[in-house]
N, C-alpha and C positions, 0 to 999 in steps of 0.2 A: 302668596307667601305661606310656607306650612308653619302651623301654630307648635312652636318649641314644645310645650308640654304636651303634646299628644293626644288634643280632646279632637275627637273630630267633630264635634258640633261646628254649625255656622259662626263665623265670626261675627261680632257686635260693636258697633264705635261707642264710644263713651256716651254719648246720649242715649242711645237705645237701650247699653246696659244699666245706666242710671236709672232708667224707665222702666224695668223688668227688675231690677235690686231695690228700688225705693232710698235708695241711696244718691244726692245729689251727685253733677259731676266733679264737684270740687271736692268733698270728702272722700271720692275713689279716686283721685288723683294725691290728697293729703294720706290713703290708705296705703296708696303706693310707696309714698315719702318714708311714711315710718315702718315701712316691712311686716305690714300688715296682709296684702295682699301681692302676689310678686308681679313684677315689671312686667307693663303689659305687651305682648309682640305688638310691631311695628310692622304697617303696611310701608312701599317704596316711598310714600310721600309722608314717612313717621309720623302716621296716625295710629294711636292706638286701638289695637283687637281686641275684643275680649269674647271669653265662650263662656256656655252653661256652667262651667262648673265655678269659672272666677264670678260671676251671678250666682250662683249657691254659696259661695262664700261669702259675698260682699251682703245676701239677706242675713247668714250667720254673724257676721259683724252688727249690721245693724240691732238684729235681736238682742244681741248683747249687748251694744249700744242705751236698747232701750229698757234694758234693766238694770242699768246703771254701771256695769263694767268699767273699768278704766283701761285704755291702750294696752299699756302692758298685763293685764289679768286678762284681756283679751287673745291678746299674743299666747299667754299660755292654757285657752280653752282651745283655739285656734290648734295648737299643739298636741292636745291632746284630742281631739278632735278628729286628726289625721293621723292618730296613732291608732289604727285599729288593734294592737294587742295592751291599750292603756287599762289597768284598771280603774273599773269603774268609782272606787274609793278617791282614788283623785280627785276626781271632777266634783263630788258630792263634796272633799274637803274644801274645794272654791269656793263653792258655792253656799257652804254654811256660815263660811270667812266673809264672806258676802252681805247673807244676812244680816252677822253682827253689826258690819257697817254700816247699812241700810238701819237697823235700828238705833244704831247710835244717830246717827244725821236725825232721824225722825225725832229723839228727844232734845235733838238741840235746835231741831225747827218748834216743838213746842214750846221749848222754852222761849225762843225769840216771840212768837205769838204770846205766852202769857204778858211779857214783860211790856209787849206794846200793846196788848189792852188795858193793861193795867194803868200806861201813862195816856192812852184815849181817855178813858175813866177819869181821872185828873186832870184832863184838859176841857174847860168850858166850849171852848169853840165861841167864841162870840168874835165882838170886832173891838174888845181890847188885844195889846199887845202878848201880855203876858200866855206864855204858853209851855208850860211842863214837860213838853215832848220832845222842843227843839232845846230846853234849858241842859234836859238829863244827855241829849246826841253831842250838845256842845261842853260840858262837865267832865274836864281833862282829870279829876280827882277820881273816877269810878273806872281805872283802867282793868279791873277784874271783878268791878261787882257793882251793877246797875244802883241809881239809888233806890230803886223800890225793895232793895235787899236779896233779889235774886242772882246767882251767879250770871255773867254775864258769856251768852250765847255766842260760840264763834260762829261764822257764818261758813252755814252748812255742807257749801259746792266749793271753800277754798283749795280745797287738793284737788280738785280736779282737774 
């Protein structure tokens, strides 16, 4: 069956291209789902094909994956990407947008560390009951600010 998009590389089944992208087979199957990467041709018996190039793309997901991108921020490096006449300012604006968010999470992972050493600190640890750490987690009055007086840390992968 010839491959729609025109590569003529060998075709690949999902496990083998998982095995060469480093990409399970379920997440190039969920890549599919969200038009991340496009619908893979179909042998007589609809099994999926894939060639080198949907493998260079699903390693470009993953890298961007592993730097923290979200789907859609993906979708559009993905985009530009395959844009050979994109300027390069683009990409660089993503990925400074990027940073800032990487830096923010990083100050509100430090904060949630300070704020639980600081109730470790306060907790004896022995084999009474009484325990500081579980009191301030169960302390429905600190809806926006711990009682050690520091703002209280949203947790830092909720958008994700």
């Amino acid at each position: 069956m010839p491959d729609p998009r025109n590569d003529r590389s060998p075709a690949m089944n999902i496990g083998e291209a998982a095995g060469a992208s480093g990409v399970s087979a379920k997440m190039i199957r969920h890549y599919e789902s969200v038009d991340l990467l496009p619908p893979a041709a179909r042998t007589d018996a609809g099994y999926r094909q894939y060639t080198e190039k949907d493998v260079h793309t699903l390693q470009f997901i993953r890298r961007s994956r592993d730097l923290g991108f979200s789907i859609d921020e993906i979708r559009g490096l993905l985009s530009l990407w395959q844009d050979r006449r994109r300027p390069s300012r683009q990409v660089k604006a993503m990925a400074q947008a990027h940073i800032a968010e990487l830096e923010q999470k990083a100050q509100e992972i430090l904060a949630m560390k300070s704020t639980l050493e600081h109730l470790v600190h306060c907790c004896r640890g022995d084999d009474r009951p009484d325990c500081p750490i579980l009191e301030n987690l169960a302390d429905h009055s600190h809806a926006s600010v711990q009682a050690v007086g520091r703002p209280r840390a949203r947790h830092a992968f909720a958008q994700r």
